[in-house]
Structure formats: structure tokens, C-alpha cells
PyMOL Python script that loads the backbone (N, CA, C, O; Angstrom):
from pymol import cmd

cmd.read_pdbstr("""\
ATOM      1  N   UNK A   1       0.818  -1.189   0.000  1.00  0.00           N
ATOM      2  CA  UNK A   1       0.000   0.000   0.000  1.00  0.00           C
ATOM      3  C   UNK A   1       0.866   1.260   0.000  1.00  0.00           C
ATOM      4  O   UNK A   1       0.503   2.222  -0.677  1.00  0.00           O
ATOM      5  N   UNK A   2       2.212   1.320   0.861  1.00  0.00           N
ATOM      6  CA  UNK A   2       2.902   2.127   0.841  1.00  0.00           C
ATOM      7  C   UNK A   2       3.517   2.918  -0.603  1.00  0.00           C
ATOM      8  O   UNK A   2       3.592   4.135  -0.772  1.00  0.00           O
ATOM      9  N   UNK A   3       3.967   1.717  -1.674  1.00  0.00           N
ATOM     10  CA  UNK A   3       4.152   1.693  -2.957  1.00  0.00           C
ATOM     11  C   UNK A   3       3.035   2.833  -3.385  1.00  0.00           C
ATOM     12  O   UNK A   3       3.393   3.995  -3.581  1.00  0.00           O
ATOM     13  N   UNK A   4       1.647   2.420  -3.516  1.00  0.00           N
ATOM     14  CA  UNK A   4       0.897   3.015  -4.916  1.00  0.00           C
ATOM     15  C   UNK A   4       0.896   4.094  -3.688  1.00  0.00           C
ATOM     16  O   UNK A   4       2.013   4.573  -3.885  1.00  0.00           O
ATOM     17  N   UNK A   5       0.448   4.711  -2.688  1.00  0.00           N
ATOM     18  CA  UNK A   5       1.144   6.248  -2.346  1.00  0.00           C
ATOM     19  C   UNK A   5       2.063   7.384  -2.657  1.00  0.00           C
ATOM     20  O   UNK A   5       1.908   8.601  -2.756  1.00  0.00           O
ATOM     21  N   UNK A   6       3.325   6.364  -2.805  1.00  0.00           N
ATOM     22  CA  UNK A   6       4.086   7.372  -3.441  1.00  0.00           C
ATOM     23  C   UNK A   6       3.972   7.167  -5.035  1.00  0.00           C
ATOM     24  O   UNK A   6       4.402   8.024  -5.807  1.00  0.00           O
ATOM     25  N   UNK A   7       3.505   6.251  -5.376  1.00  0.00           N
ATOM     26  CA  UNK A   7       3.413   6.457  -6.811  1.00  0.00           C
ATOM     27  C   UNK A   7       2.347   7.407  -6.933  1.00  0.00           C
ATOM     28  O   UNK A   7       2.377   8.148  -7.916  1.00  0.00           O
ATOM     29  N   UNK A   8       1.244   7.536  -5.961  1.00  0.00           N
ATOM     30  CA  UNK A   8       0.301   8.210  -6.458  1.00  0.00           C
ATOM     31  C   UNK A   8       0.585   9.891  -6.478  1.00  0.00           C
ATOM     32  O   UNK A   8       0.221  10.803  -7.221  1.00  0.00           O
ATOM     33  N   UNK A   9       1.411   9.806  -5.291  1.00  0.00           N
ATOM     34  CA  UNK A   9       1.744  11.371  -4.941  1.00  0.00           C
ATOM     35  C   UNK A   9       2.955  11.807  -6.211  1.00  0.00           C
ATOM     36  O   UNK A   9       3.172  12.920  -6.689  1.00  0.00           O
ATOM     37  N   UNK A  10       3.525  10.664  -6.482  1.00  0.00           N
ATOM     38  CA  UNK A  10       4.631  11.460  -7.730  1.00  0.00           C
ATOM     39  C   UNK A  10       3.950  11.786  -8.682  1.00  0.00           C
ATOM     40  O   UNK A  10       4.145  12.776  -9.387  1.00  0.00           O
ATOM     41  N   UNK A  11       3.074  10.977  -8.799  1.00  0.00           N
ATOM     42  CA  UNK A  11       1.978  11.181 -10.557  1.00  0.00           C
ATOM     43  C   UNK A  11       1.475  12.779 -10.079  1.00  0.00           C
ATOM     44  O   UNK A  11       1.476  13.687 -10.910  1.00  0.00           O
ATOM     45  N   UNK A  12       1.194  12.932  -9.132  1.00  0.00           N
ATOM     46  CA  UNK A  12       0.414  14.201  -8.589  1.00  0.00           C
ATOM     47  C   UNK A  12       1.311  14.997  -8.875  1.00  0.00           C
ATOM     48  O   UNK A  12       0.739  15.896  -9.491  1.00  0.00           O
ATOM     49  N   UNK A  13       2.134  15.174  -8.824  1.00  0.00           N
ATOM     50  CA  UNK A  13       3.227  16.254  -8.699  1.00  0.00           C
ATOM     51  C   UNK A  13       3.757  16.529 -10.143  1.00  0.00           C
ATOM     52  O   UNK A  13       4.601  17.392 -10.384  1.00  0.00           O
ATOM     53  N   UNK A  14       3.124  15.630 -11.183  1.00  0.00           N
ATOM     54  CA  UNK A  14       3.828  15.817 -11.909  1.00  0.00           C
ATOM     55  C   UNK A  14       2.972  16.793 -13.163  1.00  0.00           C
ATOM     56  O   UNK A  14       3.428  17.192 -14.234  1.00  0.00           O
ATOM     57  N   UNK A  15       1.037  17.072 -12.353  1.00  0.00           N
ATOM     58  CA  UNK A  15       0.435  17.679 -13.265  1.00  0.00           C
ATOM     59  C   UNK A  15       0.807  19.182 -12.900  1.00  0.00           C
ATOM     60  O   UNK A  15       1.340  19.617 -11.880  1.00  0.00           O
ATOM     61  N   UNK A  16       0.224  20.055 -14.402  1.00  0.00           N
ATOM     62  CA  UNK A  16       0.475  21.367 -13.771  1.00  0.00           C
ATOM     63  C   UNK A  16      -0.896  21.757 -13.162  1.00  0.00           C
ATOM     64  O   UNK A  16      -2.009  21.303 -13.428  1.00  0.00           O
ATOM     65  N   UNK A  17      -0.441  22.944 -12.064  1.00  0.00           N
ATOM     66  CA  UNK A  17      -1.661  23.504 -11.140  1.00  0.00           C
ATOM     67  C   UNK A  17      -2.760  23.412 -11.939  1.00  0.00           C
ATOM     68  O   UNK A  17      -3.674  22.786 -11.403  1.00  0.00           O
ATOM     69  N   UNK A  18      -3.035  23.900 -13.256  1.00  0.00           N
ATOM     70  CA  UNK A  18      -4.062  24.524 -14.071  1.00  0.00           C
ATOM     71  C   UNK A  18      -5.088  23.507 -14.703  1.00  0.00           C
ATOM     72  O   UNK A  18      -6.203  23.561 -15.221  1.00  0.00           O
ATOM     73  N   UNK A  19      -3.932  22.342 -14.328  1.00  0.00           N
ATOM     74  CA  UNK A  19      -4.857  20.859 -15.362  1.00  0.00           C
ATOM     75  C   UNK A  19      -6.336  20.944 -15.020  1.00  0.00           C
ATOM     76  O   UNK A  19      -6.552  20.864 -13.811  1.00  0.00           O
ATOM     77  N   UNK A  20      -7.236  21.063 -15.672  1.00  0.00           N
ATOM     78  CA  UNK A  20      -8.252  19.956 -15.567  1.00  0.00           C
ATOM     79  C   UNK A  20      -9.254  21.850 -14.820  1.00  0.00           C
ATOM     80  O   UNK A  20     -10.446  21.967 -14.536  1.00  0.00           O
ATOM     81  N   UNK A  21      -8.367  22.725 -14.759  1.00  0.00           N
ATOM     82  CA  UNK A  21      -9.286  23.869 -13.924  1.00  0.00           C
ATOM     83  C   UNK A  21     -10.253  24.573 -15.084  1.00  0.00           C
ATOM     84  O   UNK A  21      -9.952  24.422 -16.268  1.00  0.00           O
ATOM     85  N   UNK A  22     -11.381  25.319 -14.716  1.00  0.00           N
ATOM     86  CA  UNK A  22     -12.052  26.175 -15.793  1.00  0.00           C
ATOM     87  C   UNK A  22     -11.147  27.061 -16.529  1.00  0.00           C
ATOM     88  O   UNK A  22     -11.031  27.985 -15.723  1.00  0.00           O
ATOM     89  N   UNK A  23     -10.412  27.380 -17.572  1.00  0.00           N
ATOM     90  CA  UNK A  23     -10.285  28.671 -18.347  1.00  0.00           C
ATOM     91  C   UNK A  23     -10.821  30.223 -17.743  1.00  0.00           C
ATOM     92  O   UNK A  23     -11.925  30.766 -17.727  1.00  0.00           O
ATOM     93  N   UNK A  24      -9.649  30.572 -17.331  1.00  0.00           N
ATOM     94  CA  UNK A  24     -10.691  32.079 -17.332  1.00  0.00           C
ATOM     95  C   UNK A  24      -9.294  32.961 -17.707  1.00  0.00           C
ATOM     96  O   UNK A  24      -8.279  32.321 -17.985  1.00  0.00           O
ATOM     97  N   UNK A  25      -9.261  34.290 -17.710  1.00  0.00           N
ATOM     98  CA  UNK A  25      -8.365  35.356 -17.983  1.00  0.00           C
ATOM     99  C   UNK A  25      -8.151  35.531 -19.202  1.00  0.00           C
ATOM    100  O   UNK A  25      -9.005  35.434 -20.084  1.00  0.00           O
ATOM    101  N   UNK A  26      -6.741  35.863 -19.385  1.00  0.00           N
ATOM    102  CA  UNK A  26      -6.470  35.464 -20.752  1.00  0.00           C
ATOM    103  C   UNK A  26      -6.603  34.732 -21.587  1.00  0.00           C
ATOM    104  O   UNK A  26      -6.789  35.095 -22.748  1.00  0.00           O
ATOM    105  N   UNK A  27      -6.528  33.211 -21.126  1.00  0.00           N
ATOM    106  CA  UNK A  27      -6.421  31.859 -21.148  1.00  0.00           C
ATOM    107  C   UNK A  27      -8.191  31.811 -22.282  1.00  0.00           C
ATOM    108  O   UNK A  27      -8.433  31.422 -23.425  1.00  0.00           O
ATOM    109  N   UNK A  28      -9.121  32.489 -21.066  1.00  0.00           N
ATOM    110  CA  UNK A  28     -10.355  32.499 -21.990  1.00  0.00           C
ATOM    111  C   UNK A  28     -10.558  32.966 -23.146  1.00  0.00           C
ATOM    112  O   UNK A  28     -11.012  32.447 -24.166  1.00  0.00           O
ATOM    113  N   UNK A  29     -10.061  34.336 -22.838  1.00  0.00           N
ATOM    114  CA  UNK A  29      -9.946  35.193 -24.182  1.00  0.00           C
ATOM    115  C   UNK A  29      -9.457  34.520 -25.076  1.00  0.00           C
ATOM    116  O   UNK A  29     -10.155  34.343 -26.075  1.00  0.00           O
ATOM    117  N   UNK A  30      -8.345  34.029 -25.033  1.00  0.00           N
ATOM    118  CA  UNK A  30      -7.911  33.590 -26.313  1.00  0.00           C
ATOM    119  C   UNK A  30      -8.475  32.044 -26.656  1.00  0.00           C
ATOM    120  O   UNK A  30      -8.061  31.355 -27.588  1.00  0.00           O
ATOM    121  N   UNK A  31      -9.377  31.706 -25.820  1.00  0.00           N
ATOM    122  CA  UNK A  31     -10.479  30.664 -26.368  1.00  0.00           C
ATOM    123  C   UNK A  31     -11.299  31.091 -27.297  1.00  0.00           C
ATOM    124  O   UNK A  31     -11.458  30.680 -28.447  1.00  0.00           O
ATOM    125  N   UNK A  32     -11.893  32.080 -26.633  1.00  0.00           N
ATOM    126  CA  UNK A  32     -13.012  33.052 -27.539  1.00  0.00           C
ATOM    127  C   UNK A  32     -12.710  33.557 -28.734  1.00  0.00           C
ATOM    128  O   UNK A  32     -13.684  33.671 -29.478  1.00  0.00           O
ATOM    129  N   UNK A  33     -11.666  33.902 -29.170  1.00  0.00           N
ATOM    130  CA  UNK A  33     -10.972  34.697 -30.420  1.00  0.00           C
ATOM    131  C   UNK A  33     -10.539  33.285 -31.770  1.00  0.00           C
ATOM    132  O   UNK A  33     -10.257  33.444 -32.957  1.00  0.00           O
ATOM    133  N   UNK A  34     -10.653  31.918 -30.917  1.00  0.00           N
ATOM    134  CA  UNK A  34     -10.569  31.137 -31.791  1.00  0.00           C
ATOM    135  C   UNK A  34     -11.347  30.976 -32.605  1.00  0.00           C
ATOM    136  O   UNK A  34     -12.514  30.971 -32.214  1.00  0.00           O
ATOM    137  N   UNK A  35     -11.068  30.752 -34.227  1.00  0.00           N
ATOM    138  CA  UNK A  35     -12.248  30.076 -35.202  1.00  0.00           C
ATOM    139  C   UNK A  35     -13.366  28.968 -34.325  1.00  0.00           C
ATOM    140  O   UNK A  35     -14.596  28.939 -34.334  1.00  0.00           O
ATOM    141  N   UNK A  36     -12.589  28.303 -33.759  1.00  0.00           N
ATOM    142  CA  UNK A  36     -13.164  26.990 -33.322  1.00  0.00           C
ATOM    143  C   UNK A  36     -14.079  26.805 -31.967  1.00  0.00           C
ATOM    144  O   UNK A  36     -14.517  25.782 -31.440  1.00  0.00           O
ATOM    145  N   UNK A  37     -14.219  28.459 -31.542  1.00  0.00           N
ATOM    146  CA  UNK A  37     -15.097  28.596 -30.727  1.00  0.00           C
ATOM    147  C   UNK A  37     -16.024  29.310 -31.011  1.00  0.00           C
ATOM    148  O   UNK A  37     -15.957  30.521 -31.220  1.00  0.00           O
ATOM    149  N   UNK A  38     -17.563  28.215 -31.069  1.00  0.00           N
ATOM    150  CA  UNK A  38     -18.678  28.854 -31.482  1.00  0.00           C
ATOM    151  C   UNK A  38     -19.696  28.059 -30.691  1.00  0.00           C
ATOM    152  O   UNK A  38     -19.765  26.898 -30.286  1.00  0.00           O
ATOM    153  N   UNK A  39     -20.660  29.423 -30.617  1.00  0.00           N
ATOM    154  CA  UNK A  39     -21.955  29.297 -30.130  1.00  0.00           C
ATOM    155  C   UNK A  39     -21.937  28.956 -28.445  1.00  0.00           C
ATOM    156  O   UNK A  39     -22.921  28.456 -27.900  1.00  0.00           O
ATOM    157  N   UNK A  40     -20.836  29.255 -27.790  1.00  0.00           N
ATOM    158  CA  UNK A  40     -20.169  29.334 -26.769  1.00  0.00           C
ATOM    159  C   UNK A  40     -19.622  28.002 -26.055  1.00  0.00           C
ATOM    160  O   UNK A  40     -19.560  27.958 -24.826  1.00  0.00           O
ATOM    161  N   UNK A  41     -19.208  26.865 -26.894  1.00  0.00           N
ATOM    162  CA  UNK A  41     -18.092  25.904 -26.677  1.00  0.00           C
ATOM    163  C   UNK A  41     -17.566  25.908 -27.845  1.00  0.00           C
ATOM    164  O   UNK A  41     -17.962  26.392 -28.906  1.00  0.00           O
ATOM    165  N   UNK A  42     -15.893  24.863 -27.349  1.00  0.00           N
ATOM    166  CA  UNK A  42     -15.010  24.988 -28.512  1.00  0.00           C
ATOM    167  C   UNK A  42     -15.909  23.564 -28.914  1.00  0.00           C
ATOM    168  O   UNK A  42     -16.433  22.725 -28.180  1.00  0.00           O
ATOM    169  N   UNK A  43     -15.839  23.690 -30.523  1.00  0.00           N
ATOM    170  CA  UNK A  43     -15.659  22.684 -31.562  1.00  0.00           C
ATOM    171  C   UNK A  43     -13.759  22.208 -32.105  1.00  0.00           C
ATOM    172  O   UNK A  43     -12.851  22.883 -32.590  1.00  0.00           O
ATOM    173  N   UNK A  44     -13.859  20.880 -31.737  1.00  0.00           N
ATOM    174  CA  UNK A  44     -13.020  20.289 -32.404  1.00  0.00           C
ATOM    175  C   UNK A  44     -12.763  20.136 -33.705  1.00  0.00           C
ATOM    176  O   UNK A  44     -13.559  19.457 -34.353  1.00  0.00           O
ATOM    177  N   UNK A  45     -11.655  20.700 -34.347  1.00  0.00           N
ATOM    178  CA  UNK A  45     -11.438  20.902 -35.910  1.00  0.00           C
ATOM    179  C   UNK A  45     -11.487  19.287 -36.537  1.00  0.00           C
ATOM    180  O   UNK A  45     -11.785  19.149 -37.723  1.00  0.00           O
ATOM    181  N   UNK A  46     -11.217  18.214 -35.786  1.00  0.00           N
ATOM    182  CA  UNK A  46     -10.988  17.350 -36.572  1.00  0.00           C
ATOM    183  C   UNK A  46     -12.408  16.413 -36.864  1.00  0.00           C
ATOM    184  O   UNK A  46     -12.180  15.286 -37.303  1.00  0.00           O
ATOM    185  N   UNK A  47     -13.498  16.692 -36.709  1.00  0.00           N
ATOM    186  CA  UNK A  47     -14.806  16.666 -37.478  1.00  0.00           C
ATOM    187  C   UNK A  47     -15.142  15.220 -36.062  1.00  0.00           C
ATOM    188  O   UNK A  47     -14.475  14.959 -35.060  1.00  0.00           O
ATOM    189  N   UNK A  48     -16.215  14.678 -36.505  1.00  0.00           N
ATOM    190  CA  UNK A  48     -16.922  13.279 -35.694  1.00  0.00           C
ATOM    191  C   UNK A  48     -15.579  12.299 -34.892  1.00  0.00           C
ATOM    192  O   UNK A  48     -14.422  12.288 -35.312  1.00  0.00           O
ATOM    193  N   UNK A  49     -15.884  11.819 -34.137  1.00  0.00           N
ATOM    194  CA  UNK A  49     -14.792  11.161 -33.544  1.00  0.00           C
ATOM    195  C   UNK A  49     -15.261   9.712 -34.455  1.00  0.00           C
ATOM    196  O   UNK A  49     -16.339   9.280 -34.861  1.00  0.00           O
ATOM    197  N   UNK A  50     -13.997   9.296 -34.515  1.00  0.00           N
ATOM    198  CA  UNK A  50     -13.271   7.797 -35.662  1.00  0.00           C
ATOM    199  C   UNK A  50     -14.298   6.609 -34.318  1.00  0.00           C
ATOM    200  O   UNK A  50     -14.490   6.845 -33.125  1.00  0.00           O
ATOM    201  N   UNK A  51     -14.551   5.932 -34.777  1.00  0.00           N
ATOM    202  CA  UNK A  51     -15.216   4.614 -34.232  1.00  0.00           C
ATOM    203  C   UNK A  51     -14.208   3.836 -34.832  1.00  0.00           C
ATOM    204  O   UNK A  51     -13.667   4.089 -35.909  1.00  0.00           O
ATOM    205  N   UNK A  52     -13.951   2.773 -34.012  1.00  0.00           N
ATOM    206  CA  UNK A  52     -13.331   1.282 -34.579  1.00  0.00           C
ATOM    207  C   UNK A  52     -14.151   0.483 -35.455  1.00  0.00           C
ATOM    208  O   UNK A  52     -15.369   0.626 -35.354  1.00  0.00           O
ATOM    209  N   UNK A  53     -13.661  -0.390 -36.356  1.00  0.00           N
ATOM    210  CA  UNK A  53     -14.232  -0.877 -37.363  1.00  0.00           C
ATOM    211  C   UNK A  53     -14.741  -2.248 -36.910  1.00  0.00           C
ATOM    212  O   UNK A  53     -14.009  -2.894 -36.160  1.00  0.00           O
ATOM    213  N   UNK A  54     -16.208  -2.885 -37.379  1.00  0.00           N
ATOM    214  CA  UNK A  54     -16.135  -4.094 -37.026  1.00  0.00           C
ATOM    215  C   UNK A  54     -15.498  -4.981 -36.721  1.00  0.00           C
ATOM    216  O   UNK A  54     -14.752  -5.374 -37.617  1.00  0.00           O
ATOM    217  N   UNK A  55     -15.437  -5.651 -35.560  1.00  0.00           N
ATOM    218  CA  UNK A  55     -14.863  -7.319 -35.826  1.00  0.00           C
ATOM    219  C   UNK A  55     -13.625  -6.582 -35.154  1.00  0.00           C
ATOM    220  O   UNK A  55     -12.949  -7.527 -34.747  1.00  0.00           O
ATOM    221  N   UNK A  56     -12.940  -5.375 -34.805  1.00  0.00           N
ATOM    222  CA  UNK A  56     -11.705  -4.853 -34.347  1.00  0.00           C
ATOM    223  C   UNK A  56     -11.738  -5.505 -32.997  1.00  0.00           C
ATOM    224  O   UNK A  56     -12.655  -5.466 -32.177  1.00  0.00           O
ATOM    225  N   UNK A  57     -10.210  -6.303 -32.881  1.00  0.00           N
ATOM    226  CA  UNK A  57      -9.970  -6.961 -31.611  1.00  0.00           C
ATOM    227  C   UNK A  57     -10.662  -6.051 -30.171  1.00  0.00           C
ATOM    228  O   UNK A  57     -10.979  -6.740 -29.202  1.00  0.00           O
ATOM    229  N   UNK A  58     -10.846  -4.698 -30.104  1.00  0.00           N
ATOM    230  CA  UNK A  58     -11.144  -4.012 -29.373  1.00  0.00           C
ATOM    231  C   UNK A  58     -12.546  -4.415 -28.863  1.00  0.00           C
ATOM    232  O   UNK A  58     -12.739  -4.343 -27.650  1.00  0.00           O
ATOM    233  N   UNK A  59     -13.569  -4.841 -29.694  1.00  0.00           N
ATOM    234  CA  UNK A  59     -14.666  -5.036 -29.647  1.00  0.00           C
ATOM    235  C   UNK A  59     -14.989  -6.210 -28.389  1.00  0.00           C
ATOM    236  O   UNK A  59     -16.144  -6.572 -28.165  1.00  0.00           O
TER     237      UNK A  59
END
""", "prot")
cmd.dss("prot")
cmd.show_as("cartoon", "prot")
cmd.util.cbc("prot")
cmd.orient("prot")
């Protein structure tokens, strides 16, 4: 148990402060000024997300 602790606390240490927080400041602004932000979320440029193909070992 001692193990995945410090593994857990190194993984921790290794994100930055900002990961995973809301956007705001600048940070927003220059969300907003993007092409790819419309109708007030960003759209992803690279169109529908890819599905795996039948019968794919994944399945």
C-alpha cells in the first residue's frame, strides 16, 4: 500500500496547477478569439470522432 502512495503522490506532482481547472483570464480570451469557438463551446477541428471498425480486436 505504501508503494501506490508514493506512486500516487509522484503522478500528482507531476500535473500542472491549471490541469483539468475552468479557463478564465487570458487563457479564456484567447479561447473566444478562436475560429473553433462557437456558439459558446469549442468545436473540435478534426470533425466526428473515428469509431473502430467491425470485428476490431477491441470489440
Amino acid at each position: 500500500m505504501a508503494g501506490f502512495r508514493t506512486l500516487s503522490t509522484g503522478l500528482r506532482a507531476l500535473q500542472p496547477g491549471g490541469f483539468g481547472a475552468d479557463p478564465s483570464g487570458e487563457r479564456m480570451a484567447r479561447i473566444r478569439r478562436s475560429p473553433h469557438f462557437k456558439d459558446g463551446v469549442f468545436q473540435n477541428p478534426g470533425g466526428p470522432a473515428r469509431t473502430r471498425p467491425s470485428g476490431s480486436a477491441l470489440d
